[in-house]
C-alpha positions in Angstrom: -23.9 52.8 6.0 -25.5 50.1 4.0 -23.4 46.7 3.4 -21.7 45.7 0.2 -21.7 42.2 -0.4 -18.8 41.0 -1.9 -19.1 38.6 -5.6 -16.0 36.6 -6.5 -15.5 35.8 -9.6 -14.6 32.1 -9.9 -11.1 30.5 -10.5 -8.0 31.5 -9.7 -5.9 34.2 -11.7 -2.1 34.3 -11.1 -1.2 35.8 -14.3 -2.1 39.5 -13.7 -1.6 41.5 -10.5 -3.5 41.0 -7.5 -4.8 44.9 -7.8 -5.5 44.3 -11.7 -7.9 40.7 -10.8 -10.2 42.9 -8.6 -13.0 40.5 -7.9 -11.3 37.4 -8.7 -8.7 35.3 -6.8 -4.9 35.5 -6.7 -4.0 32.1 -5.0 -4.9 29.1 -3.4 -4.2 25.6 -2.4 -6.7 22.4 -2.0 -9.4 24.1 -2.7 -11.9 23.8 -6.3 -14.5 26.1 -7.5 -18.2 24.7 -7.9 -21.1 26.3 -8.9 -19.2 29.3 -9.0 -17.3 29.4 -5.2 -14.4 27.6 -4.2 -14.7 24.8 -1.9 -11.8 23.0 0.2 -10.6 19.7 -1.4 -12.0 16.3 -0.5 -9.1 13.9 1.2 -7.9 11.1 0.8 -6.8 7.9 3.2 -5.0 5.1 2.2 -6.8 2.1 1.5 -4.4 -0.4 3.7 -1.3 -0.3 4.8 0.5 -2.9 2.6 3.1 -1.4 0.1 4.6 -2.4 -3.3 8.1 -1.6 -4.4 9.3 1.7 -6.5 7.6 4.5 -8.0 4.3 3.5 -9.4 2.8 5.1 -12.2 0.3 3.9 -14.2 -2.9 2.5 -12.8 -5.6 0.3 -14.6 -8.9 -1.1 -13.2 -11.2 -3.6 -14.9 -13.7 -6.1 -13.9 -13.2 -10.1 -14.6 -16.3 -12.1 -15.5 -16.6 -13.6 -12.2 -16.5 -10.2 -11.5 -13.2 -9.9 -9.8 -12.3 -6.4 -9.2 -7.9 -5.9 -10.1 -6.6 -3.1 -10.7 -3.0 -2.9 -12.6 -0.3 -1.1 -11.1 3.2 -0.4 -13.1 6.0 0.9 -10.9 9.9 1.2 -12.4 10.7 -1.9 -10.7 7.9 -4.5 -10.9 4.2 -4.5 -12.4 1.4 -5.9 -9.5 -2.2 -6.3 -10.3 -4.1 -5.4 -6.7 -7.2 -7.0 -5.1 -8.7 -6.9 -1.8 -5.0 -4.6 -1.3 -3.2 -7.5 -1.8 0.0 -6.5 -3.8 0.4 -9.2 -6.8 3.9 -9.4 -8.4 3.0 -10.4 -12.3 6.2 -9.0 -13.7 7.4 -11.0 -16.7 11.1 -13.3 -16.2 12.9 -12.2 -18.7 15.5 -15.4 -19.1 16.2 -18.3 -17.0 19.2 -20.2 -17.1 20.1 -23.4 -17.5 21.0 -25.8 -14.2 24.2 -25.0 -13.4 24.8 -21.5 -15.1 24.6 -19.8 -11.5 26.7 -20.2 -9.0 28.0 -18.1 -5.7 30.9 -17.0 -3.1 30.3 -15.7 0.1 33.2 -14.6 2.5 33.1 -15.3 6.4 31.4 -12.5 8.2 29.6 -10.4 5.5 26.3 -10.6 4.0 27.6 -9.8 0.8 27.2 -12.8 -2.3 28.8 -12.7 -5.2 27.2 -14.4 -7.9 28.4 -15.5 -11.5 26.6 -16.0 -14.3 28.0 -15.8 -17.7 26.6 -13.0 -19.9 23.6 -12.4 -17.1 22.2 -9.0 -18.7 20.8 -7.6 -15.4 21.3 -4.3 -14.3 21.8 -2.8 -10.6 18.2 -3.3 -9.1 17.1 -5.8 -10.9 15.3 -9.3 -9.5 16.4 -12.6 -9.8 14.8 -15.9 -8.3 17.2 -18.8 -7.6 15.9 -22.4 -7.7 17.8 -25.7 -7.3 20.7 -23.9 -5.0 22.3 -26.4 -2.1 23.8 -24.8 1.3 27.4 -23.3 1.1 28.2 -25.4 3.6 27.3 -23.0 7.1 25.0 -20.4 7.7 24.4 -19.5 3.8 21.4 -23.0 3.6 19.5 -23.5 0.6 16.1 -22.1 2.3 18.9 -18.7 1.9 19.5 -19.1 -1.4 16.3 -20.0 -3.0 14.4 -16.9 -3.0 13.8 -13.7 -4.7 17.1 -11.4 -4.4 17.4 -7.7 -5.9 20.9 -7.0 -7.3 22.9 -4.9 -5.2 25.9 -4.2 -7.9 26.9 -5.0 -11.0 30.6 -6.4 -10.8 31.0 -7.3 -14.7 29.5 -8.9 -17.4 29.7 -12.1 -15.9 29.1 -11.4 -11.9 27.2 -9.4 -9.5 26.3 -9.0 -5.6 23.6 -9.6 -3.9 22.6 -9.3 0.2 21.9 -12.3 2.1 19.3 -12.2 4.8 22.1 -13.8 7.4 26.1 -13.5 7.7 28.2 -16.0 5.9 30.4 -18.4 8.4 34.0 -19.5 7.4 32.1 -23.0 6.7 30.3 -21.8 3.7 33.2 -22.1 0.7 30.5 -24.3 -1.1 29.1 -22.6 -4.7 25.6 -23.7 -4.4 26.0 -27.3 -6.2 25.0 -27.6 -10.0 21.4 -27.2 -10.0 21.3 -23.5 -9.8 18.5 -21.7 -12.2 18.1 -18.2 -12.2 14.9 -16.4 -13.4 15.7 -13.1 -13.9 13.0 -10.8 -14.1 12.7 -7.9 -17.0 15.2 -4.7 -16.7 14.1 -2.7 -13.6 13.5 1.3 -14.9 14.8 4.2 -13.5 12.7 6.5 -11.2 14.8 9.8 -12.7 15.6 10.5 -16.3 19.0 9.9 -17.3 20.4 12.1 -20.1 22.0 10.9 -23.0 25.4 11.5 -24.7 27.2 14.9 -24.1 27.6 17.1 -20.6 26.6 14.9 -18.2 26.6 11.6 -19.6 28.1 8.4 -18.1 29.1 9.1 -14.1 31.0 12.2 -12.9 34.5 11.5 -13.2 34.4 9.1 -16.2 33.8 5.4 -14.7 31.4 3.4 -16.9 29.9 0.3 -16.1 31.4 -2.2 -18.8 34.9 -1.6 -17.2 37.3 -4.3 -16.6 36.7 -4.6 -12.3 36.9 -6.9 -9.7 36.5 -6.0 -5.5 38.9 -5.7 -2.8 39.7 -8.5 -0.4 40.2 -7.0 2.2 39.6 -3.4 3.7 42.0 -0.9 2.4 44.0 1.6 4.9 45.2 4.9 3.8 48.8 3.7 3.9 48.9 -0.1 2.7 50.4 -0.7 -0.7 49.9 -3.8 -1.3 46.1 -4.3 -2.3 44.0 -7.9 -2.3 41.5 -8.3 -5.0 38.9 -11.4 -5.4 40.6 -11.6 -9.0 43.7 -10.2 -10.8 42.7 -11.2 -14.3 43.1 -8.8 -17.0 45.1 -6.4 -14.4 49.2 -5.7 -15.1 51.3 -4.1 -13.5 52.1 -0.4 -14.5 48.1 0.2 -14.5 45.9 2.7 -13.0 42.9 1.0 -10.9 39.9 3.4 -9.8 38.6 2.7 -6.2 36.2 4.7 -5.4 37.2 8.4 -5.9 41.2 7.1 -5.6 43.3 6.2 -8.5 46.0 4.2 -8.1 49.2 2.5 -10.0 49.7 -0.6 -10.1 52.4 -2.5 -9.4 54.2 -5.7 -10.2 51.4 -8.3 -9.4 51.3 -12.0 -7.6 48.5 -13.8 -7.5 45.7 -11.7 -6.7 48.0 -9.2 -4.9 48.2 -6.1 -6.4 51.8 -4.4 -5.8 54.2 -7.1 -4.6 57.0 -8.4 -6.5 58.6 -5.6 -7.9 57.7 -2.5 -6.6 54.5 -1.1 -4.5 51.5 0.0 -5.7 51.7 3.6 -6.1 48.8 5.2 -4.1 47.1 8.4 -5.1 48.2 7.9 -9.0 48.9 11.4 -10.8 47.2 11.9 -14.2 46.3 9.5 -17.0 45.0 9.3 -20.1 43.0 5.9 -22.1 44.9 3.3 -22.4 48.1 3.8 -20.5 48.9 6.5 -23.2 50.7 9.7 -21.7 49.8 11.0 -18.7 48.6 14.3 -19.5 46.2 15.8 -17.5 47.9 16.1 -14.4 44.9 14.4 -12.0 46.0 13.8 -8.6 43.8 11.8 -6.5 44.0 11.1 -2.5 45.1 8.1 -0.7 41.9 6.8 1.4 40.4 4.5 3.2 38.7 1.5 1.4 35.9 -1.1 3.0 35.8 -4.7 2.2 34.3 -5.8 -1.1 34.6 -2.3 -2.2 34.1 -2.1 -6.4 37.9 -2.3 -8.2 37.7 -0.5 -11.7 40.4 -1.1 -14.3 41.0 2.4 -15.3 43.4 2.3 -17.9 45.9 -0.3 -19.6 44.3 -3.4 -20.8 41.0 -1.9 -20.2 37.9 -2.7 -22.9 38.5 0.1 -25.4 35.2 1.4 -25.6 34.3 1.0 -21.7 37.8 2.4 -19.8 37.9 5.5 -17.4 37.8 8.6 -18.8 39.6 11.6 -16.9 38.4 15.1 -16.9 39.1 17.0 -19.9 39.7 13.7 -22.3 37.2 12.8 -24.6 34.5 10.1 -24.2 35.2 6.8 -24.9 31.9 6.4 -24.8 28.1 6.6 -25.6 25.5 6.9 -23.1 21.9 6.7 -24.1 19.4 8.4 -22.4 16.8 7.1 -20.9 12.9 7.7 -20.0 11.6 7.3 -16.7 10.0 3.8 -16.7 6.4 4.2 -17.4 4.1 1.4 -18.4 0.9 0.8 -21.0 -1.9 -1.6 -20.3 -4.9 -2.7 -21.4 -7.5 -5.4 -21.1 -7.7 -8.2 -24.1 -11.2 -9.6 -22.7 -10.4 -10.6 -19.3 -6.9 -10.7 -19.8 -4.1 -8.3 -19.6 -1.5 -7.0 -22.1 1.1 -5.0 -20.7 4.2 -3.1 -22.2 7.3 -1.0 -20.6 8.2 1.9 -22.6 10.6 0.9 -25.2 10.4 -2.6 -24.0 8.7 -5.9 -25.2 5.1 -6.9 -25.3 3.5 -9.1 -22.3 0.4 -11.2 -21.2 -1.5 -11.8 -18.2 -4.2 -14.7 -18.3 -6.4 -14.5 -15.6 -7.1 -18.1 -16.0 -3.6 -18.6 -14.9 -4.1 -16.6 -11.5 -1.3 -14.4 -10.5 1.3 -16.3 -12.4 3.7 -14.2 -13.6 2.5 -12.4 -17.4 4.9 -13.7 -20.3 6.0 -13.2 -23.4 3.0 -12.0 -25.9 4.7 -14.2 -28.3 5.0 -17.4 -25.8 1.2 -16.9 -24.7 -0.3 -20.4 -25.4 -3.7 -19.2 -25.3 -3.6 -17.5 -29.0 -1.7 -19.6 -31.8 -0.7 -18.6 -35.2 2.3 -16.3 -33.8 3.8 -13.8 -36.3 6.1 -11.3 -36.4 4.7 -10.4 -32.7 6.9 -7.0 -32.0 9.8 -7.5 -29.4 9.7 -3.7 -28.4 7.0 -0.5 -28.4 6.6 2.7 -26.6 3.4 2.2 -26.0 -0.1 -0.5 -26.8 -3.3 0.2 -27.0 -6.4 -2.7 -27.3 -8.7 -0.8 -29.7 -12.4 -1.0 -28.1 -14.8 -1.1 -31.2 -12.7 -3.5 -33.6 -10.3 -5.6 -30.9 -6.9 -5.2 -32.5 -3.8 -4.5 -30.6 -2.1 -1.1 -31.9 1.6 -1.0 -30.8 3.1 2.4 -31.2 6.6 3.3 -31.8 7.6 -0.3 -32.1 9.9 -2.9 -34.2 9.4 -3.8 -37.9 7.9 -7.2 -39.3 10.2 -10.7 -38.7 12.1 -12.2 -41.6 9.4 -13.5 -43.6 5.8 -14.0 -42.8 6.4 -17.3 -40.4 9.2 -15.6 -38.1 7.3 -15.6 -34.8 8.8 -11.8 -34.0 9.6 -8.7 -35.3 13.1 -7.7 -36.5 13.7 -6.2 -32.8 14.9 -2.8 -34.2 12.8 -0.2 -33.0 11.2 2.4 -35.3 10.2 5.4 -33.0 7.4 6.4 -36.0 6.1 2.8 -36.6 2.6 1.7 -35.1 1.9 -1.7 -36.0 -1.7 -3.4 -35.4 -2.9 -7.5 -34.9 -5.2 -9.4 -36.4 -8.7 -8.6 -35.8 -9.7 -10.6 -32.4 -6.5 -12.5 -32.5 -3.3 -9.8 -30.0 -0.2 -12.6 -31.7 -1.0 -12.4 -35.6 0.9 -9.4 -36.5 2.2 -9.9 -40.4 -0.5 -8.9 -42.6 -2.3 -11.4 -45.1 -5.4 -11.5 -47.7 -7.0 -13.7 -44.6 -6.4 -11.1 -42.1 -6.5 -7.9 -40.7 -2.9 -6.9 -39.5 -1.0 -4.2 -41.0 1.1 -1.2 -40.0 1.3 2.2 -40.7 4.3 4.9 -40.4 3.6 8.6 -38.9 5.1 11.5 -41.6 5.6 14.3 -39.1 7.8 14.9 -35.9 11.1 12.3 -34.9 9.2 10.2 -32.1 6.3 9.1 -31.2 5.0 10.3 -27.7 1.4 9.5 -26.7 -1.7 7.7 -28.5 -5.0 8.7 -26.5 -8.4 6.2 -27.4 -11.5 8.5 -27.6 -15.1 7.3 -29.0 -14.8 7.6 -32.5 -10.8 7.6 -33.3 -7.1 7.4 -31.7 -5.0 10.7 -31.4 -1.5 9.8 -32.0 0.9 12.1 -30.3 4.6 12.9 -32.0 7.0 15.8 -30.5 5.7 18.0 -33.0 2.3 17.0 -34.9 -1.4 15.2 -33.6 -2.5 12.7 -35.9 -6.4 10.6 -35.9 -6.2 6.9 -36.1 -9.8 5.8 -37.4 -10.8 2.4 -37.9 -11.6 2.0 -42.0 -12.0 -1.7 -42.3 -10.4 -4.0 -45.1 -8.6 -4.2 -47.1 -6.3 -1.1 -45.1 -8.1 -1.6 -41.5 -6.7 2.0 -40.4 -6.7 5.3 -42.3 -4.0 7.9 -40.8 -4.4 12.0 -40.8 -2.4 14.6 -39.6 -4.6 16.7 -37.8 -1.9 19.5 -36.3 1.7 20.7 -37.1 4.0 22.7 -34.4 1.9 21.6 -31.7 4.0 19.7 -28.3 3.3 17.3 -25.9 4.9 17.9 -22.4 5.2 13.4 -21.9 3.4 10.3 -22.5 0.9 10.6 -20.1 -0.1 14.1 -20.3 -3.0 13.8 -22.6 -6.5 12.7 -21.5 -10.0 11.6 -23.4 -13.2 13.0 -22.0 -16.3 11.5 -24.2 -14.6 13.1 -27.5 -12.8 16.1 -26.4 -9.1 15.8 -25.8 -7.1 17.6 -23.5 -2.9 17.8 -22.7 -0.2 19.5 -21.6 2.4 20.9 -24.1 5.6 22.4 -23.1 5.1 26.0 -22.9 1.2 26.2 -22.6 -2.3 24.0 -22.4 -4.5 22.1 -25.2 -7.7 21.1 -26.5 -9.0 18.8 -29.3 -12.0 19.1 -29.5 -15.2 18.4 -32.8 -12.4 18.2 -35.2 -10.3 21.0 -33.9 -7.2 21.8 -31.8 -6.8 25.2 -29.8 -4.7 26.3 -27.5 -6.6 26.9 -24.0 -6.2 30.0 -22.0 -5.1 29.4 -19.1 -5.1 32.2 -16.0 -2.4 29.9 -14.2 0.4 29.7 -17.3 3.2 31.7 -16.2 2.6 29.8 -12.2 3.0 26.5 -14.2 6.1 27.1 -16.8 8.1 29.5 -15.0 8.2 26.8 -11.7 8.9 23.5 -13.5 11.3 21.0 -13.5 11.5 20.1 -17.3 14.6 17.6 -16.5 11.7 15.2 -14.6 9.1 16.5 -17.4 8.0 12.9 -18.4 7.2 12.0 -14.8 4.1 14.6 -15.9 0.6 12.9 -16.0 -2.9 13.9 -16.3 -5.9 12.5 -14.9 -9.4 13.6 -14.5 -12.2 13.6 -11.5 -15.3 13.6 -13.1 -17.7 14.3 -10.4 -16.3 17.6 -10.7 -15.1 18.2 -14.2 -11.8 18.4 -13.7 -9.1 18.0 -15.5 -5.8 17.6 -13.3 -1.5 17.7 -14.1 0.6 16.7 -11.5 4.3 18.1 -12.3 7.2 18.5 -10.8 8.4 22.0 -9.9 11.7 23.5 -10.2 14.7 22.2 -8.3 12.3 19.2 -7.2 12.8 15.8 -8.9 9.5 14.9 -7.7 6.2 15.8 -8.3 5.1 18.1 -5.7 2.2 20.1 -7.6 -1.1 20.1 -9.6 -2.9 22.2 -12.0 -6.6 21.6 -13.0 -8.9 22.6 -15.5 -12.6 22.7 -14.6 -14.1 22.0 -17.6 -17.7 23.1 -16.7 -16.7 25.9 -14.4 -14.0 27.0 -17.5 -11.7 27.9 -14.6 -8.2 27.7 -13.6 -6.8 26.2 -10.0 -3.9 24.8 -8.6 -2.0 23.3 -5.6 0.7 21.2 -4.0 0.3 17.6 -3.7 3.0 14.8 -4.3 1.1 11.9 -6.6 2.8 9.7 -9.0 -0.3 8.3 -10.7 -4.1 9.1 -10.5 -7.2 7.0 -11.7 -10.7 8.6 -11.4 -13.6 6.6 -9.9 -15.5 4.2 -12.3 -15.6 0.7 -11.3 -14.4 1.7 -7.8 -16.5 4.7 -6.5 -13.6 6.7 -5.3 -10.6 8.5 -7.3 -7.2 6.5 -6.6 -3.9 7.5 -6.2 0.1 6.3 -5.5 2.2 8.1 -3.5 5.0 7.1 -1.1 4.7 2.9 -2.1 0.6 3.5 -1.1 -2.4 3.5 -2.6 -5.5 6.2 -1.6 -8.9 6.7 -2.1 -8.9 10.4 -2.6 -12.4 12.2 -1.8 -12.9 10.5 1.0 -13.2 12.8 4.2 -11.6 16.3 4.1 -8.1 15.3 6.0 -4.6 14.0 4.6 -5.1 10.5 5.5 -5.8 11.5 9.2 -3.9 14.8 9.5 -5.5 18.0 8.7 -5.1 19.5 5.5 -3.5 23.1 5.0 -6.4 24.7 2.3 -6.4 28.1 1.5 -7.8 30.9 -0.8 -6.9 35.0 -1.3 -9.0 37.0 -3.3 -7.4 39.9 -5.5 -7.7 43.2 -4.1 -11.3 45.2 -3.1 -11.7 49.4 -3.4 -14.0 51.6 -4.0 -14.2 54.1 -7.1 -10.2 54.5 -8.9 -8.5 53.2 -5.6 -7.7 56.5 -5.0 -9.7 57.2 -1.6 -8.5 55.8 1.7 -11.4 53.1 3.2 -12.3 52.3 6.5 -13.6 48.9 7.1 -15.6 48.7 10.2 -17.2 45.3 9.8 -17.9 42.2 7.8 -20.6 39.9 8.2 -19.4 36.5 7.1 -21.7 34.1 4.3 -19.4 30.9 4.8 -20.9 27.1 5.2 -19.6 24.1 6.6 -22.0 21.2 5.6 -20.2 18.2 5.2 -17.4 18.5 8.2 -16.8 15.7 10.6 -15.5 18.0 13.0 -17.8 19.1 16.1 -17.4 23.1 15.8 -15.8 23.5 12.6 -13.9 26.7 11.6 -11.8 28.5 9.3 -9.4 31.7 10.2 -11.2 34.3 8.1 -8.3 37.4 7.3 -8.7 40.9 5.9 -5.5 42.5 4.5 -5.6 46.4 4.1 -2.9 47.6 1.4 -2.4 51.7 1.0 -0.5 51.0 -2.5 0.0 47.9 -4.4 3.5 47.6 -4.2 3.3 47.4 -0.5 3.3 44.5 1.8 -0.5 43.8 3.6 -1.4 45.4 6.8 -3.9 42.9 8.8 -4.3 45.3 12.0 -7.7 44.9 13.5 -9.6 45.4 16.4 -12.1 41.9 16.8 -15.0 41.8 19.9 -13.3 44.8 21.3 -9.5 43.3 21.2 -6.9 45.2 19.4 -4.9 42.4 17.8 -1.8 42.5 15.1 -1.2 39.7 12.0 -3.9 37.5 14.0 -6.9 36.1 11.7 -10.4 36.1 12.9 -12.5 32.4 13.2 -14.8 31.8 11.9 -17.6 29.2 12.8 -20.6 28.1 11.7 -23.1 30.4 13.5 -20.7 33.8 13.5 -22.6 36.7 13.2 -20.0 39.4 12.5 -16.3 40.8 12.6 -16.2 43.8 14.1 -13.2 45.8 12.3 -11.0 49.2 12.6 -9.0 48.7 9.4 -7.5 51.1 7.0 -6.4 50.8 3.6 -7.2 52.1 0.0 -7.5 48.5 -0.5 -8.5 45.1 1.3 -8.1 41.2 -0.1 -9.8 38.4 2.1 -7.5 34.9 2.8 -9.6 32.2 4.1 -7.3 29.3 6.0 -8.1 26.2 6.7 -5.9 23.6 9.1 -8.4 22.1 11.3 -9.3 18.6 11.3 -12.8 17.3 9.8 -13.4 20.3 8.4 -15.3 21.2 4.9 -15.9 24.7 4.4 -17.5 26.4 1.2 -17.0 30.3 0.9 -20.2 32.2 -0.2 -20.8 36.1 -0.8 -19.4 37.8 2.6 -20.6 41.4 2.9 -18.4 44.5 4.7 -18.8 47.8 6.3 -16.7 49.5 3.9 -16.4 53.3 4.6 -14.8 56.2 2.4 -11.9 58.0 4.7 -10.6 60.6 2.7 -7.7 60.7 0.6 -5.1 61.0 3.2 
């Protein structure tokens, strides 16, 4: 019987049935299709072992003219700029106080600080360095003190925890003298979104964070009614405090003992409503235990009207805005670096300055001539043909055309540009080239992608081009598409001209003046698994020694990103994958691909392991017959065509499977007799120099799986050709 050699047609196809995509591929993971056969991935390794703090994600890379090689890294809790894997902290201080402003407790025993600091503005995880700060008086010195701390809790408007390094003694009742200076750094981001107003808004159970609270004393038994607090302020008695998950009422206060007096506190308090009003709701909490230091929330009575506890089933006191992952724009002025935190202000680097923290674009002493320089944007761009900086989604112009900032209230349409060659002149005049222009479609900008010629500007609903015009206007604006989406800011990419992204339900591509949809074989693998709660943590990058296009996305029920899909531009096919990466920057000044993950940078395409473990690679073809699929077929033998140039490994292999199926709603049969051995579910390997399978497998139809879990090893399926028999029709 003469062999029939077996053609794949490239790509994988998950959108039809395996029997309908006879000839193609069904599934796979970490592998890509070149020249028209899939392939196993490259790996990756990391480049050293030194971390940075939070989830990172954006990179940049540029080249000084000393030819420094940095490369930009923005995580949700501080921006670095790496070289030689050294970890640079750059992110801007957003105040520091004046000597004196700052000063601390400790209590004997615990590691906890408090600090206070009128009107401080941080949030939980923020940083702040001290400076100036004297011993406490034991183990709590000034070498303690006068460091960089990251804010454990947020007690109230005025004070906050941090963690010392050692244990306080009962020597240190000292406040830290009246030198203290804090330099608080800019608002840490979150790593998950946070919804806005409505279901879900605020914390489960109805504390918010501007509430009236102090911290227990003292640790808290299940029966003790009298309760110590650091301060009583604001607290009287007939009160409901929240600790934890327990309410309680208050009693008859003295000093900063909560229930003496007059009467016990009443533990396990039954129902309340804002503002001492009456108790209708009928909540009945738990006496429990309580640790030292342990957050004291005023829950109702004199509570802050528009901050108290809400119970379930009353109606918010409250408004909760929502809030994006935080994601960060970049770009090089010269040498230099401008950076930007969504919805945040505008910052500069000056590499002259070494890795001193960036500032204030408005502060920068190496431009002059400040005006109206905006105080917030979603995103910036440095425009590469005409040097302006384009800030998108940002604040109007200042007062009047010498007010050194914008009116600070954000305009989610408004992109604003500099002067020509000058990143602080920003109110327009006959002398120079700033201006602004105002998007007419969709409610918020999303994403503004540079290409050669023009800027796309990316709202939720329409793609605009920005093209430089030149005086007296400097850019022209036109709406290119209507009822088109965007999936987040970073899920468009710029290759030469051609533009492609990610919308919500399917895939995009702007190219020679025109926007289609792309059809995609993977769609329904992609929407129907995704987690559109974490859709912004979405990004795209491309690897260009391949032509690929690649989305990392979360999928559903994962808050993470745990999956890719790519494009293959020059293949024109579809593959995907799992693979946890919160950012991705292809080769260019560095000669390997880059990628965060777990605090680390990689060079991806480097070796064919996961950073010393093997790699799990796979591919399944669709299903194989002969004629209608109505015959049975006996297959008796197949003669491999598989290559493994490239592998580090000394015999490389794969496990080469052949599944028989009689109908295609039935689960795959892989009985098979191999070299004479009657085996069950068992694969066949494959190595370099194997001749042939030998086969007794029946089926009316077959699919081939090739697996891959071996160290050092790069394999590249060809066209394998079978002893495939007729066998009747029963």
């Amino acid at each position: 019987m003469p062999l029939t050699k077996l053609q794949f047609k490239p790509g994988i196809v998950s959108d039809l049935t395996s029997y309908t995509n006879e000839g193609g591929f069904v599934d796979g993971n970490l592998v890509r299709f070149r020249l028209g056969f899939p392939e196993k991935f490259g790996g990756w390794v990391k480049r050293s072992s030194n971390t940075y703090q939070g989830k990172a994600r954006r990179l940049h890379n540029w080249v000084a003219l000393d030819g420094s090689d940095y490369l930009g890294i923005g995580t949700n809790l501080k921006y670095y700029i790496e070289e030689g894997n050294t970890f640079n902290d750059i992110t801007p201080v957003r105040v520091t106080t004046s000597a004196g402003d700052v000063t601390f407790a400790a209590t004997n025993g615990s590691t906890t600080i408090t600090v206070t600091d009128p009107a401080h503005g941080a949030n939980q995880n923020d940083f702040v360095t001290f400076s100036g700060a004297a011993s406490l008086g034991g183990t709590i010195t000034a070498a303690v003190l006068n460091i960089e701390y990251q804010i454990v809790s947020i007690v109230s408007s005025n004070t906050y925890t941090i963690t010392s390094a050692v244990a306080a003694n009962a020597s240190d009742s000292g406040n830290g003298g009246s030198s203290v200076v804090g330099a608080y750094q800019v608002n840490t981001g979150t790593d998950t979104t946070v919804g806005g107003t409505g279901w879900g808004a605020g914390q489960f159970g109805g504390t918010t964070s501007g509430a009236l609270a102090t911290q227990l004393n003292e640790a808290l038994d299940i029966s003790e009614e009298e309760i110590d607090v650091d301060s009583a302020t604001g607290i009287t008695a007939g009160d409901i405090i929240l600790i934890e998950e327990e309410l309680i009422t208050v009693g008859t206060i003295s000093s900063n003992t909560l229930g003496t007096g007059g009467g016990p506190s009443i533990r396990g308090a039954t129902g309340l409503d804002t503002h001492g009003g009456t108790v209708a709701l009928g909540l009945q909490t738990a006496p429990a235990t309580h640790a030292d230091n342990t957050l004291v929330r005023l829950a109702t009575g004199n509570a802050i009207a528009t901050d108290d506890f809400v119970g379930w089933g009353s109606a918010a006191s409250v408004t909760v805005t929502g809030n994006q992952i935080r994601l960060w724009s970049h770009d090089n002025f010269g040498e230099d670096l401008i950076i930007n935190p969504i919805n945040g202000g505008l910052f500069y680097w000056d590499r002259t300055n070494g890795f001193a923290r960036a500032i204030e674009l408005s502060a920068t002493s190496t431009f002059s001539g400040e005006t109206s320089v905006p105080q917030v944007a979603k995103q910036i761009i440095v425009s590469d043909q005409d040097r302006h900086v384009i800030a998108f989604g940002c604040d109007g112009f200042g007062a009047n055309s010498s007010a050194t900032q914008g009116d600070g209230v954000q305009d989610p349409l408004l992109i604003r540009f500099s002067s020509q060659e000058n990143p602080v002149q920003w109110f327009p005049t006959a002398t120079n080239t700033a201006g602004d222009l105002r998007l007419g479609g969709g409610s918020t900008f999303v994403q503004a992608v540079e290409t050669k010629q023009l800027i796309l500007v990316f709202t939720n609903k329409t793609l605009h081009a920005m093209k430089f015009i030149g005086p007296p206007f400097t850019f022209g604006l036109q709406e290119l598409s209507k009822n088109i989406t965007i999936m987040s800011p970073a899920a468009a990419i710029a290759v030469e001209d051609s533009v492609f992204w990610m919308g919500v339900d399917t895939f995009y591509l702007y190219s020679a003046g025109q926007t289609v949809q792309l059809p995609c074989t993977v769609k329904d693998k992609v929407f129907l698994d995704f987690n559109f709660e974490e859709k912004d943590k979405v990004h795209v990058g491309s690897n260009s020694e391949f032509g690929e296009i690649i989305w990392f996305y979360p999928t559903a029920g994962q808050t993470e990103i745990d999956a890719y899909v790519i494009y293959n531009y020059i293949e024109k096919v579809w593959y995907y994958g799992t693979l946890s990466r919160d950012a991705w920057l292809d080769r260019g000044i560095r000669t390997l691909p880059m990628a965060t993950g777990s605090s680390l940078l990689y060079n991806h395409e480097s070796g064919f392991d996961d950073d010393g473990s093997a790699m799990t690679s796979f591919v399944e073809s669709g299903s194989i017959d002969i004629g209608d699929g109505d015959k049975f077929l006996f297959l008796k033998q197949v003669i491999p065509d598989i290559t493994f140039n490239g592998s580090t490994a000394t015999n490389p292999s794969v496990a080469f499977t052949m599944k028989a199926r009689n109908n295609p709603g039935v689960a795959p049969r892989n009985d098979q007799t191999t070299e004479g051995t009657t085996t069950r579910e068992a694969p066949s390997t494959v190595e370099q120099f194997t001749e042939k399978l030998d086969y007794r497998l029946r089926g009316r139809s077959f699919a081939l799986r090739i697996d891959s879990t071996a160290l050092g090893t790069k394999y590249k399926l060809g066209s394998p050709r079978v002893d495939l028999r007729p066998d009747g029709r029963r």
